[in-house]
N, C-alpha and C positions, 0 to 999 in steps of 0.2 A: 468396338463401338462404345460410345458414353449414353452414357442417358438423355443428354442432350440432340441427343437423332434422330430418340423418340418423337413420336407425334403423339403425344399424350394428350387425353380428356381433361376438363376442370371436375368433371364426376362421373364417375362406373355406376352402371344399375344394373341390375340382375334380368329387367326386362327387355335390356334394348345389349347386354355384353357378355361375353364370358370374362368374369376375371381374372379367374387361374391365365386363363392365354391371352386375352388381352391385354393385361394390364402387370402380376405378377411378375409369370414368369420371365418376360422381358423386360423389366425392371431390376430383377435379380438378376440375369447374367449379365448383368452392365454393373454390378456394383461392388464394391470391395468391403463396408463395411451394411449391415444391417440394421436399425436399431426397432425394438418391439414393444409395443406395452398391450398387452391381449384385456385386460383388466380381472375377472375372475381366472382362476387356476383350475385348469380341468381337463383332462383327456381328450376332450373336444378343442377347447378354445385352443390348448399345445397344437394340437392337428392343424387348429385354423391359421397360425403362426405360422407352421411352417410350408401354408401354401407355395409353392414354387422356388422350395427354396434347395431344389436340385440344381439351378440355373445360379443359386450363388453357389452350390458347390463346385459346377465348372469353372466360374470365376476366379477362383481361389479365395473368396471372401470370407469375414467374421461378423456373426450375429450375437447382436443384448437383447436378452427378453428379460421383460418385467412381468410379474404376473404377481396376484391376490390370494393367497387362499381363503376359504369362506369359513368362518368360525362362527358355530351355532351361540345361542346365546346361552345353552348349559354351558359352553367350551371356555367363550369369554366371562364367565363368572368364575368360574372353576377358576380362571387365571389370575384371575383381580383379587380372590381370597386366597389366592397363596396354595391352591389344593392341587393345579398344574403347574409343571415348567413351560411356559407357552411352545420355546423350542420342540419339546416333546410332543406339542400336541400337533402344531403344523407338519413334522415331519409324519406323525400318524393320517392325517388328512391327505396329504400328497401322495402317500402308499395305498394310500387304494384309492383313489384317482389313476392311479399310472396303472393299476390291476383290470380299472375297469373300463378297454379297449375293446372295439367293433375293428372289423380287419382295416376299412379305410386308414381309422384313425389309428392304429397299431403300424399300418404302411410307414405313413407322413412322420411319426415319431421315430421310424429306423431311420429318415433324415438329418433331425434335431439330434437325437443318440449318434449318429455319427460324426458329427460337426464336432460334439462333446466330446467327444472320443479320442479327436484331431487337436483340441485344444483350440477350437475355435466357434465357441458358441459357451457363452458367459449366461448365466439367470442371474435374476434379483427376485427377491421376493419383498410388496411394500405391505406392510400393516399397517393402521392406525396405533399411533403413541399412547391412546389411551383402549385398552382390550376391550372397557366398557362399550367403547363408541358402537353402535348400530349400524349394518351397510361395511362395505368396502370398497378399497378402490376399483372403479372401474372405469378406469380411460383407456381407448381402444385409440394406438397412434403407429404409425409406422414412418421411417426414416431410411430412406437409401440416400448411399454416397456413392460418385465413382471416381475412380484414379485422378480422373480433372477436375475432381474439385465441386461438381453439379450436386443436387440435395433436390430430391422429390422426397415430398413429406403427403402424408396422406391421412386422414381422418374417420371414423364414423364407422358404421356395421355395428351391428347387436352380436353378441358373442354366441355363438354356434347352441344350439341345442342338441343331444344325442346324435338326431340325423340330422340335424342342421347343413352338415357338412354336403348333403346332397341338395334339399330343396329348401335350405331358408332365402328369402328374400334381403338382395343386403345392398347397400349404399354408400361410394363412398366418396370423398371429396380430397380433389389429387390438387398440391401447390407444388411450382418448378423455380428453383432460383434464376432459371434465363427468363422469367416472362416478368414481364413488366406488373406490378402492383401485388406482387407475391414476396416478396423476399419479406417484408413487416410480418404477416404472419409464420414464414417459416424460420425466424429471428425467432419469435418467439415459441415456437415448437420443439425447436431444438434444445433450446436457453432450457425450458422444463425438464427435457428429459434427461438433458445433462445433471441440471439440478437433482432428479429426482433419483437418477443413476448416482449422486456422490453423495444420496442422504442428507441433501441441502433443503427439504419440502416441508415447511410447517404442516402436523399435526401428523405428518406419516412417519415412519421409521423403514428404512430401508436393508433388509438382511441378506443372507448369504443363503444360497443355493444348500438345504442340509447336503449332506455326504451319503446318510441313508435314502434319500429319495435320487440324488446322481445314480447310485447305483442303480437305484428299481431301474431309470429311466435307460441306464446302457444297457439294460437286457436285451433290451429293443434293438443293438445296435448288430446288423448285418456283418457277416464274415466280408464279404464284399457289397462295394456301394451297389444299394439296385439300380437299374438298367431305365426305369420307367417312372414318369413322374402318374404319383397315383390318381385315377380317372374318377372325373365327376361329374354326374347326370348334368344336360343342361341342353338347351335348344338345338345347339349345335352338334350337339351328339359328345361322344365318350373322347376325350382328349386326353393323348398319351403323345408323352415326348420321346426323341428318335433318343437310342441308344445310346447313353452317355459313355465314353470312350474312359475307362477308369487307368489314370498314370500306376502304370508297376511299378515305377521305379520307387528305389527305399526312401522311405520319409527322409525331409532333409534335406533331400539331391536337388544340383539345382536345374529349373527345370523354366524356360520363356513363357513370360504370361499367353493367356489366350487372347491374341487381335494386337500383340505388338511389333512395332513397325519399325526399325533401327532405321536409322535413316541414313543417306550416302556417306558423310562425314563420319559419322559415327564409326557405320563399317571399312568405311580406308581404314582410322584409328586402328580398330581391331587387325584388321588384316596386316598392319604393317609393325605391330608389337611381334605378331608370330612371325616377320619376316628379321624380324632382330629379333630371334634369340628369347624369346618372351622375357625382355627387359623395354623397359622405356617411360617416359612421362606424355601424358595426355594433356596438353598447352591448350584446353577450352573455356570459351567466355562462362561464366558464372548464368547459369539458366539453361546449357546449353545440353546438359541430359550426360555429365562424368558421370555421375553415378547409375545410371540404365546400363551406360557402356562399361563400366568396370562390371557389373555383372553379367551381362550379356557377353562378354568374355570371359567370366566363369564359367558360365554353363558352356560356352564351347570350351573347354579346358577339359569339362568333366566328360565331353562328349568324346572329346577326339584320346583322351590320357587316363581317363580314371583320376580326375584332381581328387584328392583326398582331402585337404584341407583349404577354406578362404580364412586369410588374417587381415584385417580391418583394422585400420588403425587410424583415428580421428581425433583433432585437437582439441572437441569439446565433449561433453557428456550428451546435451542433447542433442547433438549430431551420432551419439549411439543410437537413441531412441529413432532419430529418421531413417539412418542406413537398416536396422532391425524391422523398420514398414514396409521398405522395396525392397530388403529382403525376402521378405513372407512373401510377396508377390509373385518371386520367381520360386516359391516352395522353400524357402531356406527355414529353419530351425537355430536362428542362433545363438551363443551361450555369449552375454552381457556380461564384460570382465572391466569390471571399472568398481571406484570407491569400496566396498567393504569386503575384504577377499575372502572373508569366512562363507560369503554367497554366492560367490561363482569358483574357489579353486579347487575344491574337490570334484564339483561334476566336469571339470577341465581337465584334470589329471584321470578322469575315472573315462571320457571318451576317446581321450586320446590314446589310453590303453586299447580301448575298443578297435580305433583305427588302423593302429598298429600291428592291434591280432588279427583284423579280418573281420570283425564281430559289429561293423558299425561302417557304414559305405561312406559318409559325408560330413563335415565337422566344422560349421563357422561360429568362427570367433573375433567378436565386434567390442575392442577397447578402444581405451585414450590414450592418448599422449603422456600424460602423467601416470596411470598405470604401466606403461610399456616400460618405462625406468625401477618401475620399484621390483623389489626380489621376487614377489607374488607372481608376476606373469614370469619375469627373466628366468624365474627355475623351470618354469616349463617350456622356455624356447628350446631347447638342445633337443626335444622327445620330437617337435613337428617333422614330418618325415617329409622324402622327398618330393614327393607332389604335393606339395604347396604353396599358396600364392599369396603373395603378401601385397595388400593394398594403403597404400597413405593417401588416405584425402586431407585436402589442404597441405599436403605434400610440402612448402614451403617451409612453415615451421619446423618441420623433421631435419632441416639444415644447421640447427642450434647443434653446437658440439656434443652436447650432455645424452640428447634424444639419437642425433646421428648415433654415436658410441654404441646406443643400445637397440638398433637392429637388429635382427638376426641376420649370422651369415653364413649360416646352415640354410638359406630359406634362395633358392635360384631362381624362381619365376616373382618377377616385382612389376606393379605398377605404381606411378603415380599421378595424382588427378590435382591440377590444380589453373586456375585462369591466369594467375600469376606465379611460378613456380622460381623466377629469379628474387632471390633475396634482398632487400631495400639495402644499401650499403654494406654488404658480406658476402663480396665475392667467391672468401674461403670458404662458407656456408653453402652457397649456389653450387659451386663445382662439387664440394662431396656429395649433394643432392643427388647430383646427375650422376657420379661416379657409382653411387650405389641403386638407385632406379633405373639408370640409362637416359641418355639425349631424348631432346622434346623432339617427336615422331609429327611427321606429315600426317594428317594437316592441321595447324598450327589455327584453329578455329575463333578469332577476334570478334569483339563487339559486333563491329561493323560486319563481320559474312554474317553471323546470327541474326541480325536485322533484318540483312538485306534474303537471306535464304529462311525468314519468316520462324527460325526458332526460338527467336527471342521479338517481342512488339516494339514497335514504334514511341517515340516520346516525344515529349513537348519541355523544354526546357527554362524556366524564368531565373534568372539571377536577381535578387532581391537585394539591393546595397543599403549595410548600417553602419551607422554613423558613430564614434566613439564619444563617450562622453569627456568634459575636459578631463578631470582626474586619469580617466583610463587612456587619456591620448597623451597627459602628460610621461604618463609610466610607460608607454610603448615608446616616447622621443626616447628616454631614458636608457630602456633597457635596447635601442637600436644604436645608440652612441658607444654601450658598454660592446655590443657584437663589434662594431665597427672598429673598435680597441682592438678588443680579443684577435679579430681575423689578421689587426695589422704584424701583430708579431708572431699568429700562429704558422704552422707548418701546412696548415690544410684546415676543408673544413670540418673533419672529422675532430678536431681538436676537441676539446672536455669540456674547457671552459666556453669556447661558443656553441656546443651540445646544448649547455645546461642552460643559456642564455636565452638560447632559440628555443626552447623547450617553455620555456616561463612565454618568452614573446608568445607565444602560439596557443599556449594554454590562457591568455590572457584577452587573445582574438574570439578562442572559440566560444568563451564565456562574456559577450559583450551584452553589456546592459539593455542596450537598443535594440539587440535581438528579441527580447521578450517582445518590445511595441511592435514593431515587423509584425511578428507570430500573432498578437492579439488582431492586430488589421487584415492581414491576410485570412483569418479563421472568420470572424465575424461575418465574410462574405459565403464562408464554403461550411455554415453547420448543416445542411444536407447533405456532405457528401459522408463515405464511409471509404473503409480499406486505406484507410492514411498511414501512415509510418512516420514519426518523428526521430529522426536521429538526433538527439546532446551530447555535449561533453560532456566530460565528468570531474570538470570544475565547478565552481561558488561565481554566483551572481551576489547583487546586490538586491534584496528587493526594495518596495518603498519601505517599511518601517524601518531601512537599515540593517537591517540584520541579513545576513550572510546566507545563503541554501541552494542547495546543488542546481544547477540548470536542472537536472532530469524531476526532482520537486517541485521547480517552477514555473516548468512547462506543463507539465501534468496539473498541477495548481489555474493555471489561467486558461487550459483547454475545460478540464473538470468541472470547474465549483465555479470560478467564473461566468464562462458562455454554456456549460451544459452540453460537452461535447463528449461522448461516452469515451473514453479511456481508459487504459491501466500502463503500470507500469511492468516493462521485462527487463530485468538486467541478470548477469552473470548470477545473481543471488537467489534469483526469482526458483522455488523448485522445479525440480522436472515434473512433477503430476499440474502443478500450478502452470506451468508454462504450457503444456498439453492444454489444459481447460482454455490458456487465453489463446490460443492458436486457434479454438474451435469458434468461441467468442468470436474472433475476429473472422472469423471465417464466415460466419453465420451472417455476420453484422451484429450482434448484440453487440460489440463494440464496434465505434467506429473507428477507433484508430488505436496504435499503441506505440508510448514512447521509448526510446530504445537507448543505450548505449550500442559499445562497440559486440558486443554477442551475436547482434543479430548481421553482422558482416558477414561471416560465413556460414554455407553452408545452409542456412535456413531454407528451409522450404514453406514460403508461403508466397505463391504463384499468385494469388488474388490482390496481392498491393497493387492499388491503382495509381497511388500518391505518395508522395515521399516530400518528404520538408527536412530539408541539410542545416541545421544550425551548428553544425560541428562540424568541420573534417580537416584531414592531413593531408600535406604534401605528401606522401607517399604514395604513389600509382595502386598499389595492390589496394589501398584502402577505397579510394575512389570507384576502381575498376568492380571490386566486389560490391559495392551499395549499388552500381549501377545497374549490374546484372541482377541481382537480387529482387530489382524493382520493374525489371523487364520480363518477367517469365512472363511465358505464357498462360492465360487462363479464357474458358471460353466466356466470361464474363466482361471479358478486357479486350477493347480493341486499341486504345495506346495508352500509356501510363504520361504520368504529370513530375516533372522534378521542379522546386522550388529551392535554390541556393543562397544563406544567406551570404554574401560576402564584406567583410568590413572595409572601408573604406579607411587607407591608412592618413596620420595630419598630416597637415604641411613640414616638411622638414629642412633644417637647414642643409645649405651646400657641402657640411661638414659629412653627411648620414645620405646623402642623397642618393649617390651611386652606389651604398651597402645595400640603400634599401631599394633601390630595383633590380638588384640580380635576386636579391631576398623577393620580392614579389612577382618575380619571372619562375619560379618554381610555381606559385600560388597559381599565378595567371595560364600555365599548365596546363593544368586540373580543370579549370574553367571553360576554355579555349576547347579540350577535346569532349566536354560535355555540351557544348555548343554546336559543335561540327554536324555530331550525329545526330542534333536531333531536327525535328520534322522545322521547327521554324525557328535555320541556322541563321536565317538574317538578321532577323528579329533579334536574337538572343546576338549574337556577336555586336549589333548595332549598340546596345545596352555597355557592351565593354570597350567601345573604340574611345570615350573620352578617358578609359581608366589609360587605356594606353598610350593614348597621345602624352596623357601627363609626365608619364615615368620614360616613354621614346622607348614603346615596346612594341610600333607599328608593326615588326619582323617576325611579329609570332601570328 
């Protein structure tokens, strides 16, 4: 279930609810991540944090607590004159707080010490920047997420007293992102705590959990999880939760979330990999849940064989970061083998020993593409033993010679997952694909069954036509005379010199001057909306002073500082912590949109884009196919998504260029045509392109 199920209150009281059972605990078992801020640090308030948070430990989730400690004003002077190390003295402050435990609250912290334990429960500790200050933080916030993407933020309550925990009176005030005039404040709930989680908060400073107080705090931690969520007086009488069912199996292993639901396609997939031989490729629309299914056939792997090792192999880095999230979901542990191998090749050579002796039940390991070629991973393919399974997402690129070569082929059990898995003009590339993954397997999952069998939403589709300016219409006649040369005495169109020709034409479309006006008229109408996606090229406009700057500047520039329309920019450059924070941004709404190059084609997961705006793209199907699925996932916030395409409109040309340039723009008109068909208003949108096609006598498409 999501949290979206819930029937949740706008506010809990003490006199009219129980909260632990009203409101907690089923909140936590619907959430994957937790975020906390208790405001004082203390035995009690820890206890009060981890109200029901047996129910995220069923979930498999992870909790951030923030918490204060209270510094006397001897404490804060002492520090100010140099006579403490402040570190030293907060760590003494936390040790006897954690000493000074009533059994309740000694309970509820073998919860948090367990979580700690598991490597999934993270503290911050915030002080004021100046030691003098008087007072400390104390803001009291809590922040659930679940798998789909839902965010209940909650507010208020005074921080526990000793016995608080039994009879304080408390209050508090619950915001949901599906209810209408909630998302403004939990924009800004989240936006703080994110803030104050990365030490972004004027006048506070944000530190590290000491090491001597983790430890006090794991004392607390049970040989095994307890059985019972700990009881507390209240109207209702003593409330204890039924017997949590604690997984044997060794950390690591992988193991199906609690409440997930494979669905029929998914499972033919599965079912018909182990009917070949566990070889094959997964041929599913972009949105369509490869990656639940590549692990969902992990865990039967592990079920039915003892798999001993998942090999993950991704052509981006923050596609390690996403596959390493559903990971964790299905209990995975995985070792991140990308960029600096002095950080992941020791504890990779030192488990797979493990694996090998017996000494270690389960082993995934989630790189890239570019790591799989270097010596750093390729010296330790030969060690992966026979039960192993190797996974290519985006599986297409692994058809480049360089990357095919450096498979392993010690490694028998392969999938691969890709919506488009045949290679844009590299047959040679397509076949070794499949030679070494295996044939795309029944059922072969398109755009259109996703739609139509509700895994992916519905859309609305506008084609937006701009216009070239003279300069840049002059240089596309130009450069459409020179292809029309080239194709006359080439051998094909694969040829070099019309490659590079059509390359310039196309690079010279994507970047058209009049897309920016488009973009300015279009926005000026939609600054309320949010969840927008801007795709650009990553060519140079013109702007007005003349001067030269990437579309992705430009557009970012006249969304931004122009109209006031929250963005940032993501590209390939953008960090992975950086790209993390704007995912969240954008999730939240604290941005409304974000402009993108080609990064955000695969792979992404961000299920909440409601809108997308195309000022860029290529003939090539797989590029299209993937933006579109991308903008289609599901989210329970989204009942259909919006595309906006801009298309240029080519000049007039002479009879000399006329018939190069409509087989040249019967590719283009493609792309167009099937982004048309599917969506919800095909007539509309087709009507918009019948005079393009009457012009060029392209009525047959």
């Amino acid at each position: 279930m999501s949290l979206r199920q819930l029937d949740l209150r706008n506010q809990y009281r003490s006199d009219r609810h129980h909260l632990l059972e009203d409101f907690y605990i089923l909140c936590l078992e619907r959430s994957l991540t937790y975020d906390r801020a208790v405001g004082f640090f203390s035995s009690t308030s820890l206890a009060a944090a981890a109200k029901g948070v047996s129910g995220l430990i069923r979930a498999g989730g992870k909790m951030r607590l923030v918490a204060s400690p209270y510094l006397s004003q001897e404490d804060a002077d002492a520090i100010a004159q140099g006579l403490k190390q402040r570190e030293a003295v907060i760590t003494t402050i936390l040790l006897d707080e954690l000493e000074q435990l009533d059994q309740l609250a000694s309970d509820r912290l073998g919860y948090l010490a367990w979580l700690l334990s598991q490597e999934l429960l993270e503290i911050k500790l915030a002080v004021h920047q100046n030691p003098c200050q008087r007072g400390f933080y104390h803001e009291k916030l809590g922040i659930f997420r679940d798998a789909d993407g839902n965010v209940v933020v909650f507010t208020g309550s005074a921080n526990e007293s000793a016995s608080g925990l039994i009879d304080n009176f408390e209050c508090i005030d619950v915001f949901c992102s599906w209810r209408s005039g909630d998302n403004e404040r939990i924009a800004e709930k989240t936006e703080n705590f994110q803030r104050l989680w990365q030490n972004q908060t004027p006048t506070l400073e944000v530190l590290d959990f000491p090491e001597a107080a983790r430890r006090s705090l794991l004392k607390h931690c049970p040989s095994t999880l307890p059985t019972l969520e700990p009881g507390v007086a209240a109207p209702k009488g003593n409330y204890q939760l039924p017997v949590i069912k604690v997984e044997t199996r060794p950390n690591g292993s992988p193991n199906l979330p609690f409440g997930l639901q494979i669905r029929p396609y998914q499972r033919q997939a599965i079912d018909n990999w182990f009917v070949n031989q566990g070889r094959g490729t997964l041929k599913m629309a972009t949105g369509s849940g490869k990656t639940i299914t590549a692990l969902s056939l992990t865990t039967e792997l592990y079920n039915r064989i003892n798999l001993q090792v998942l090999l993950v192999v991704c052509p981006y880095r923050h596609l390690v970061s996403q596959w390493a999230r559903e990971g964790q979901k299905f209990g995975l542990e995985p070792i991140l083998a990308f960029e600096n191998v002095r950080t992941w090749q020791s504890k990779l050579s030192t488990q797979l020993y493990n694996i090998r002796s017996g000494n270690q039940a389960f082993l995934t390991i989630i790189t890239t593409n570019a790591t799989l070629i270097n010596q750093g991973l390729q010296s330790q393919l030969p060690y992966l033993p026979e039960k192993t399974l190797i996974v290519g997402d985006e599986a297409h690129n692994l058809g480049a010679r360089r990357l095919e070569a450096s498979l392993p082929r010690n490694v028998g059990l392969r999938l691969a997952l890709s919506a488009t898995p045949e290679r844009y003009f590299d047959d040679r590339g397509t076949q070794s694909l499949f030679d070494y993954f295996g044939p795309v397997l029944e059922p072969e999952f398109t755009l259109r069954d996703a739609i139509k069998q509700g895994a992916l939403v519905h859309y609305l589709y506008y084609p937006l036509f701009v216009e070239l300016t003279e300069p840049e219409a002059q240089a596309y006649s130009e450069l459409s005379r020179k292809i029309g040369k080239a194709l006359a005495i080439a051998e094909g169109d694969e040829d070099s010199a019309v490659a590079t020709l059509s390359m310039q034409r196309a690079r010279l479309l994507s970047t058209a001057t009049h897309k920016l006006d488009v973009l300015r008229d279009l926005m000026k109408s939609r600054l309320h909306t949010s969840h927008t996606l801007f795709y650009c090229g990553d060519g140079s406009v013109e702007d007005e002073g003349s001067q030269d700057q990437t579309q992705l500047a430009a557009v970012a520039q006249i969304l931004g500082k122009e109209l006031g329309y929250r963005v940032n920019i993501y590209t390939a450059n953008t960090p992975l912590a950086q790209r993390e924070d704007l995912r969240q941004q954008f999730e939240t709404g604290a941005l409304q949109g974000l402009v993108a190059i080609r990064c955000l084609d695969e792979g992404v997961d961000m299920p909440n884009i409601e809108t997308a705006v195309i000022l860029a793209s290529s003939s090539n199907p797989r590029q299209f196919i993937q933006r579109r699925g991308r903008i289609l996932r599901q989210h329970p916030n989204k009942q259909r998504a919006t595309l906006f395409d801009m298309i240029v409109l080519p000049p007039a040309l002479d009879r000399e260029t006329l018939t190069v340039e409509r087989n040249l723009l019967r590719r283009e008109l493609r792309r167009v045509i099937e982004f048309a068909d599917l969506a919800d208003n095909q007539g509309e949108a087709r009507a918009k392109l019948f005079g393009l096609q009457q012009q060029y006598d392209l009525l047959d498409m």
